[in-house]
NUPA-267655 format. One record per residue (C-alpha): residue in one letter; x, y, z. Coordinates in steps of 0.001 Angstrom, whole numbers, plus 500000, padded with zeros to 6 digits. Example, Ala and Ser with C-alpha at 12.3 -4.5 7.8 and 13.67 -1.06 7.14 Angstrom:
residues 2
a512300495500507800
s513670498940507140
//
This chain:
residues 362
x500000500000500000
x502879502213500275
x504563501582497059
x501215502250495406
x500281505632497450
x504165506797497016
x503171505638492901
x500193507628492430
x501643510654494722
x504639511027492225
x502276510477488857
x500704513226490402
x503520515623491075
x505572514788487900
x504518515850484661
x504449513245481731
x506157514418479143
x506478511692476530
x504249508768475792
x506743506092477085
x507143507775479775
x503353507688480647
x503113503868479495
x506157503489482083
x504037504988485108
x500888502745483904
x502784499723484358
x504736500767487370
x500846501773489129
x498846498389487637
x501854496489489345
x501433498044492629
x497355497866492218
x497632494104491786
x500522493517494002
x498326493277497185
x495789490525495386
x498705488330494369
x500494488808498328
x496727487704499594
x496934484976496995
x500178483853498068
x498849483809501801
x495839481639500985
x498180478791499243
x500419479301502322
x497668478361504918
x496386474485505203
x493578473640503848
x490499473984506947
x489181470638507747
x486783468818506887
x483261468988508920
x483136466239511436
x480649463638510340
x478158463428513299
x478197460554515631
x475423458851516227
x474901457401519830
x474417453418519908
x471219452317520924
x470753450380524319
x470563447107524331
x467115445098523777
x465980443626527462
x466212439648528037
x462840438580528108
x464047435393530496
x465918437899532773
x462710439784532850
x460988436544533851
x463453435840536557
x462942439850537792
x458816439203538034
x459202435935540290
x461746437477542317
x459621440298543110
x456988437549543847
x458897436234546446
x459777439410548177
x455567440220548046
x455359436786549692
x453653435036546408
x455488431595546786
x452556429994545168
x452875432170542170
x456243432425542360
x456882428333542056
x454801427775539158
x456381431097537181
x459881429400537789
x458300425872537373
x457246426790533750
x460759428414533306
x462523425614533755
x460433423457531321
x461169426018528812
x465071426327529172
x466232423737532086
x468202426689533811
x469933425396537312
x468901428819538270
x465145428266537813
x465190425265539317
x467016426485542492
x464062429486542820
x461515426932542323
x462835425253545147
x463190428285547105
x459234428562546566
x458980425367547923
x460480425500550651
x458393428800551622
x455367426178551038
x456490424011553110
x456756421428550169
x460089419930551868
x460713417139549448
x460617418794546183
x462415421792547790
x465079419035548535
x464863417368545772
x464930420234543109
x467774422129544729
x470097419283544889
x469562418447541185
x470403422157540725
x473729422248542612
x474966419434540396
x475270421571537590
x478695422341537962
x478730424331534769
x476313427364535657
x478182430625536365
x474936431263538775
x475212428057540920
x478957428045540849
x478827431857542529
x476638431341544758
x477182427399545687
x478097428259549153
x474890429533549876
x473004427725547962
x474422424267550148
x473483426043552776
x470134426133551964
x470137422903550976
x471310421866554425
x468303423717556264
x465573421819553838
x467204418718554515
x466789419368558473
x462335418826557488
x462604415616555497
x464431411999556603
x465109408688554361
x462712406432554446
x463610401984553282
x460389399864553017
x460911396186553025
x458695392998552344
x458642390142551628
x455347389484549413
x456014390254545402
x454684393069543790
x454092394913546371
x453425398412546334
x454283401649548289
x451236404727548394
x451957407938550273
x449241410425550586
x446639408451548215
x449663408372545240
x451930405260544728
x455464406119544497
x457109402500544153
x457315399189544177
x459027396656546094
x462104396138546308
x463265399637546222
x466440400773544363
x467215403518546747
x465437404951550095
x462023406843549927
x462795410482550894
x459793412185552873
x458660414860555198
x459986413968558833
x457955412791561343
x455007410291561709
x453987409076557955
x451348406667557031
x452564404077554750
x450289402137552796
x451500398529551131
x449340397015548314
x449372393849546429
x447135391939544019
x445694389041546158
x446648390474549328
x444617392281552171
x446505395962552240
x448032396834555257
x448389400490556759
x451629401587558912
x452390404666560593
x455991405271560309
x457814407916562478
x460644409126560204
x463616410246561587
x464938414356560325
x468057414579558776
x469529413105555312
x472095410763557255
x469726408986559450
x467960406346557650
x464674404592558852
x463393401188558301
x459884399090558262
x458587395777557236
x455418394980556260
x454519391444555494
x451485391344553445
x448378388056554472
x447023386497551340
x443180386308551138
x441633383209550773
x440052381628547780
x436785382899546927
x435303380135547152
x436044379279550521
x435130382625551634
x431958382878553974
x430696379654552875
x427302378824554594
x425382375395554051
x421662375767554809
x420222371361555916
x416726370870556346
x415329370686559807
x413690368374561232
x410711367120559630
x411616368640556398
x410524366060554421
x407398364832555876
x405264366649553420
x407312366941550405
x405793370141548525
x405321370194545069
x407972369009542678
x409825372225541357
x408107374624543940
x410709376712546238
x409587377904549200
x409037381889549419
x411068381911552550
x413931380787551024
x413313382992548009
x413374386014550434
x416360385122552542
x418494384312549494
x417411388073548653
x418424389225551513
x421482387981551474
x422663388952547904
x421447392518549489
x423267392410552541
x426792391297550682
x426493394491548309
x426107396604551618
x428827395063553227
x430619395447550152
x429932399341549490
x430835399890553740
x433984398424552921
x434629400205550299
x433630403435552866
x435800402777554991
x439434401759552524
x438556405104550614
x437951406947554278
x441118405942555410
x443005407224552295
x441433410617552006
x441637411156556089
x445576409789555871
x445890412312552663
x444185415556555162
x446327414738558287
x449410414844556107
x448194418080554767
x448414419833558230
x445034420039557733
x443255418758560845
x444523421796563017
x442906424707564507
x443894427199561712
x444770425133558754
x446987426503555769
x444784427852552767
x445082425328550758
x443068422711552894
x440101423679550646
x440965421150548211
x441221418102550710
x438483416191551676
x438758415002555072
x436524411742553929
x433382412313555745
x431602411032552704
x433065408080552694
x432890407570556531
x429432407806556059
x429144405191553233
x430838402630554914
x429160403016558433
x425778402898556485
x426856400267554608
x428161398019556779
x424927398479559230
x422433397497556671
x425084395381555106
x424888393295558340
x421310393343559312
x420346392242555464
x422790389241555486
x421693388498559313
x417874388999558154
x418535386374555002
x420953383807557074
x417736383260559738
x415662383310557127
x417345380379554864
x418206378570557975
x414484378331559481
x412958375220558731
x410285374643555984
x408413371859554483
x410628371449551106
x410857368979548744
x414953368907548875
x417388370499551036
x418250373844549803
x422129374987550026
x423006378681549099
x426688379307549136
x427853383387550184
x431742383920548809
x433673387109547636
x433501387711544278
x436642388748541787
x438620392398542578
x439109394056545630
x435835394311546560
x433041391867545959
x430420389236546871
x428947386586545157
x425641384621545874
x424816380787545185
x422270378502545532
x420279375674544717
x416898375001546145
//
């Protein structure tokens, strides 16, 4: 800027007196005119490029949530509200679905809360033998622990016998047959066993099991064989005295019989159905004691026993008029009349566990 003012200042004070001279000062000012656009020039090529806009960055999104570890988060917050009920079958249906150790150890956590001692046992030691869950192996110590408290509620339990085929029922369900491979684990304390068998009368046996997963508790039970049906109750009606001093007419059978023999085939089916009363009675009844629910203030879930006063009913009704019917026909067949031949009527148990059959010939 100062060799172009100092330029124009002396065109300005010095007169041109030739044309070269003039074409001289042209050039001289147009240099100094363009010389600061070129220096500017020069300036831009000296200074680096400006960068490039940074591209924007786009935040990553979160991650989608585990629907499983959502599942595990709803039955957790079960237990804490106290919903064990709830709580067991939400991790009972997990574990179906994806046999996690660590659904099967909350299930048995629910259990125990139930009081369901076996299965809380039972579930939680099949869990700890996963040795491969990061869950169980983290929290094993506890989780034994545990284990040890639920086994402190149920005991071992060996049945032996000597008849064949015979089986073990717990609480109205049969859970195996003799021998057994290994011991019966149940709830400590007084148990009623029941042993079946085809051909054998069953036999009932209140066990008092032992607590603890060491101790081990034993009980025999020897079935008796019934006796041939046709030996059972057999009952041979003679004439009496006199019976043949007026012979009736051939073919003819005497109404009395007719009406005791009645009476009879009634009085078995009584006696039959009071039996039956009284087996079913004392399954349901064992089934509501071993519920806990024969106390004062029984848990909630009582309302799906029945104590068996139904069937306590039927077989004291039964048996009664059972009784009086076959007592009623027996006099009756046994009182003498004036018959052509002696009559016989035979009274044995039919096939199955409960029967009777009726036979006769007059």
């Amino acid at each position: 800027m100062a060799v172009a003012f100092g330029a124009r200042f002396w065109y300005q004070q010095r007169p041109v007196r030739n044309t070269r001279t003039a074409a001289t000062a042209l050039t001289v000012l147009s240099l100094c005119a363009l010389a600061p656009a070129a220096e500017a020039q020069r300036s831009r090529r000296r200074d680096p490029d400006p960068p490039p806009p940074a591209a924007a960055v786009t935040p990553p999104s979160p991650p989608a949530p585990d629907p499983l570890e959502a599942e595990h988060t709803s039955g957790i917050e079960l237990r804490r509200q106290h919903r064990d009920l709830e709580a067991r079958d939400l991790f009972r249906a997990l574990y179906e679905r994806t046999h996690a150790a660590r659904a099967l150890a909350w299930q048995a956590g629910a259990e125990g809360a139930l009081g369901d001692w076996v299965n809380a046992e039972q579930h939680l030691a099949t869990a700890l033998e996963d040795t491969a869950d990061p869950w169980v192996s983290q929290l094993r110590a506890e989780l034994t622990a545990d284990l040890a408290g639920f086994r402190q509620h149920v005991g071992r339990l060996e049945i032996l016998s000597s008849t064949p085929g015979a089986e073990v029922w717990l609480a109205g369900e049969r859970v195996a047959t003799l021998p057994l491979q290994r011991p019966l684990t149940v709830r400590s304390g007084p148990v009623a066993v029941e042993v079946r068998a085809a051909g054998y009368v069953m036999e009932v046996h209140t066990v008092n099991v032992q607590p603890g997963h060491e101790s081990l508790t034993r009980e025999t039970v020897n079935l008796t064989a019934l006796p041939p049906p046709s030996t059972v109750g057999a009952v041979n009606v003679l004439p009496g005295p006199g019976a043949g001093s007026a012979p009736a007419e051939s073919g003819s059978i005497h109404p009395l019989r007719i009406a005791g023999a009645i009476a009879l085939g009634l009085g078995g089916v009584g006696l039959g159905l009071g039996i039956y009363g009284m087996v079913n009675y004392s399954s349901l009844h064992t089934d509501y004691v071993n519920a806990g629910c024969d106390v004062a203030s029984p848990p909630a879930d009582c309302a799906g026993f029945d104590g068996g006063a139904g069937s306590l009913t039927l077989g004291i009704v039964g048996l009664a008029a059972g009784g009086a019917l076959a007592v009623g026909g027996l006099v009756m067949m046994l009182v003498p009349v004036r018959s052509a031949r002696p009559a016989r009527v035979a009274v044995g148990a039919g096939p199955g566990d409960v029967g009777v059959s009726l036979r006769g010939a007059f």
